[in-house]
N, C-alpha and C positions, 0 to 999 in steps of 0.2 A: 261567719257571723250571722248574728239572727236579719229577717228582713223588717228593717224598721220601719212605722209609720208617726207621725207626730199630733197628740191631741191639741185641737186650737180652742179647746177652753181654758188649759193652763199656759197653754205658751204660745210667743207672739204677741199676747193680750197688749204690746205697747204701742197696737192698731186697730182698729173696730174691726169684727169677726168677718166682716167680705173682702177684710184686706188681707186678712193672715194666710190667705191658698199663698197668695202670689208669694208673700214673706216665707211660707217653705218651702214654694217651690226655688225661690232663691238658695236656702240652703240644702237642697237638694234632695230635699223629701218629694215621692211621688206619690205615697198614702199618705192619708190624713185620717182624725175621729173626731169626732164632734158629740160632746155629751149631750148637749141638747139643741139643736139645730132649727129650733121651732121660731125663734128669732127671726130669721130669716125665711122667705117664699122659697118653697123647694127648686125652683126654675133660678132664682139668682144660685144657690148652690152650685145647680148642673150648670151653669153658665161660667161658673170662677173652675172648676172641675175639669173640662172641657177644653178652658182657657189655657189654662196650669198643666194639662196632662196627669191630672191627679184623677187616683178612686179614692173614695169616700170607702173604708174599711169598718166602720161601727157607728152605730148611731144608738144613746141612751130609750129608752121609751121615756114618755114625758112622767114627771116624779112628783106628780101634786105640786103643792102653791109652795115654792122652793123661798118666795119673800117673805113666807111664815113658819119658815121650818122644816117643811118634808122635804125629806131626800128619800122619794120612793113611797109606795102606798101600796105595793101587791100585796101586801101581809092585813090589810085593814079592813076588818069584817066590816065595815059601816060605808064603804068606798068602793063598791066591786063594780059597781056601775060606770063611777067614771076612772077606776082605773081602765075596763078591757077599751072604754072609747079611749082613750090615752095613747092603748095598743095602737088601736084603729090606725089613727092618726099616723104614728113609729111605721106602719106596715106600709102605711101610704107613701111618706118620702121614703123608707128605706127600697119600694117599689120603682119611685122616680129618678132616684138617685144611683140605682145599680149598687146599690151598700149589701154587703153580704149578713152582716150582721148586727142585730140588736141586744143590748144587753137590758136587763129587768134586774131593778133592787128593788128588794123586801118592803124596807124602809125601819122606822123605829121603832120598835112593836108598839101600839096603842095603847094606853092605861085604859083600866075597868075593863077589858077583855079576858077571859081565860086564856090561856096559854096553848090549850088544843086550838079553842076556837080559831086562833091567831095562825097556827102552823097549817090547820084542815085551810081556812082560807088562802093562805100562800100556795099551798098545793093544788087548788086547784086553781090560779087563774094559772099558776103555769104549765096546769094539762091547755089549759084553754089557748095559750100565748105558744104552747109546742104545736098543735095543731094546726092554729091559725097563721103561722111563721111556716112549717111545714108547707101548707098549701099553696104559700108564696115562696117557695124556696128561699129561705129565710131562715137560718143560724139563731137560734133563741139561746143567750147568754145568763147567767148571771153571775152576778159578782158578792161574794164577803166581804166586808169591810171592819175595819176595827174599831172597837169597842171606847178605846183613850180615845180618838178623835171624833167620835162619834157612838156618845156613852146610848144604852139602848138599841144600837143599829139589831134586827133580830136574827138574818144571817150574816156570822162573826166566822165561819171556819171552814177550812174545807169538808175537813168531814163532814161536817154536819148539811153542806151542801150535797152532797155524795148522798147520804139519809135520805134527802128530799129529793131526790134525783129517782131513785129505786122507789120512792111513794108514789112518783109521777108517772113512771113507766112509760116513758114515750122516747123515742131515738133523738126526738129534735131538742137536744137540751145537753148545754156545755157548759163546764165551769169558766168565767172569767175570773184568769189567775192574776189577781197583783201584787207582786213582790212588795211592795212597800208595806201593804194590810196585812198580809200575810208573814209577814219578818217579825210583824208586833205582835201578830197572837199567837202564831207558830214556830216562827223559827225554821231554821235547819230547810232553809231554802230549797237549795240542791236534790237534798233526799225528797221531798215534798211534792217536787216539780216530777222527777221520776217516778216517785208511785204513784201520783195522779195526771200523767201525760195521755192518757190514752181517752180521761175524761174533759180536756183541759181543751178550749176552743179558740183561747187569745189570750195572752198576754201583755201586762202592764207594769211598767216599775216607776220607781223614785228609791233614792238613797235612805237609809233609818239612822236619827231620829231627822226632822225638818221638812222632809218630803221635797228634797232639793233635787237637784241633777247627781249624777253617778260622782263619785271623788270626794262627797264631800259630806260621809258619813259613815257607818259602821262594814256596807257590804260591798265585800269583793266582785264586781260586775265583771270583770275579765273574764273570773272565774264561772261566770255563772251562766254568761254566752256563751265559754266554752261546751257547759255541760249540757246548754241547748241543745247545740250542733252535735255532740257526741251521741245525744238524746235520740236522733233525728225528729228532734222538732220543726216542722215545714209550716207552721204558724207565722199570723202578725208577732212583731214585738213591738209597743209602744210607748214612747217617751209620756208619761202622765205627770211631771213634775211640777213643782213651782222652784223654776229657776232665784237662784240666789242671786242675779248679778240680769244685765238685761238676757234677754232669750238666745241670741247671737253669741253673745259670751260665753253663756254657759253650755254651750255647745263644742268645747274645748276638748271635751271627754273623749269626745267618737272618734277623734284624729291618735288621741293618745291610747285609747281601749282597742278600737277597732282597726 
């Protein structure tokens, strides 16, 4: 079965985010991710980290003014300034914290931009973010996300992350794969995960439609950690759900699945 770790921006949340190490490490998680961990002084982290016997396996780069909308700004010809200090920042606790990796979203593409403009600027902060991740030995991620829950988001697909991949030309640069985004614009999980395993750097699920916990929606999870392991995939896998029932509960699956 794959090696899990648990994001404590979806779950746990029924305790402020210095409390959730300890509440997985209760259920028996010893990875953790954290979308955006800026909340918090990188030293209380290593400190609950440390406490817990947890690594910190992912950490987001910061995503613009997330109180007004953005989910991500790498794509934003008018923002390239304070996106790479954003990096900066990401480079910094994922430095302090021993986190292997950071993931980077596009975000919404911007109105009144052209559509090249928008792509050439994505491309290059992430010549800029493989470098600079590179230098720090640092896993530079990104992730698709879908389009229904997030109309506008500008990368929507794998392929089209593979596209941008080959524009960027640089080693330090992985797909972050999530079943759930990817169930809704792609489909055909299994096949997907196999053609694209060798570009694929972490792994994330939830159930389709809801974004619940495994059980309790369209995809067969059994089958799909099987195909992991059949894979030799030696990746995170990470629970990114919003539990339908408290976080405890919905943790029902692992006993039954795994």
């Amino acid at each position: 079965m794959p090696d899990f770790a648990v994001n404590l921006s979806m779950l746990f949340t029924e305790v402020p985010l210095i409390d959730r190490f300890a509440a997985a490490a209760n259920a028996g998680f010893s990875r953790v991710e954290i979308q955006f961990p800026y909340v918090l002084p990188a030293a209380d982290i290593a400190q609950q980290l440390q406490q817990h016997k947890q690594q910190l396996v992912l950490l987001n780069a910061p995503a613009g003014d997330t109180q007004k909308g953005d989910i991500g700004i790498a794509c934003h010809p008018h923002r390239i300034t304070e996106f790479r200090q954003g990096v900066a920042q990401a480079i910094d606790y994922a430095k302090e914290l021993n986190c292997p990796n950071i993931n980077v979203l596009s975000g919404i593409a911007p109105v009144d931009y052209d559509t090249n403009l928008i792509e050439k600027t994505f491309i290059d902060n992430l010549k800029f973010c493989a470098e600079q991740m590179a230098e720090a030995d640092i896993q530079l991620l990104v992730e698709a996300i879908n389009t229904q829950d997030v109309p506008g988001f500008f990368l929507h697909t794998s392929q089209q992350a593979l596209h941008l991949f080959d524009a960027v030309e640089h080693a330090n640069i992985k797909l972050q794969y999530d079943i759930y985004h990817m169930q809704i614009m792609e489909g055909n999980v299994i096949h997907t995960l196999k053609k694209h395993l060798n570009n694929i750097g972490h792994i994330q699920f939830a159930d389709v439609p809801g974004r619940h916990e495994p059980q309790t929606g369209e995809l067969n999870f059994r089958n799909i950690f099987q195909a992991l392991d059949d894979m030799g995939y030696s990746g995170v896998t990470s629970l990114e759900y919003k539990p339908s029932v408290s976080t405890t509960e919905s943790l029902h699956w692992l006993k039954q699945i795994v």
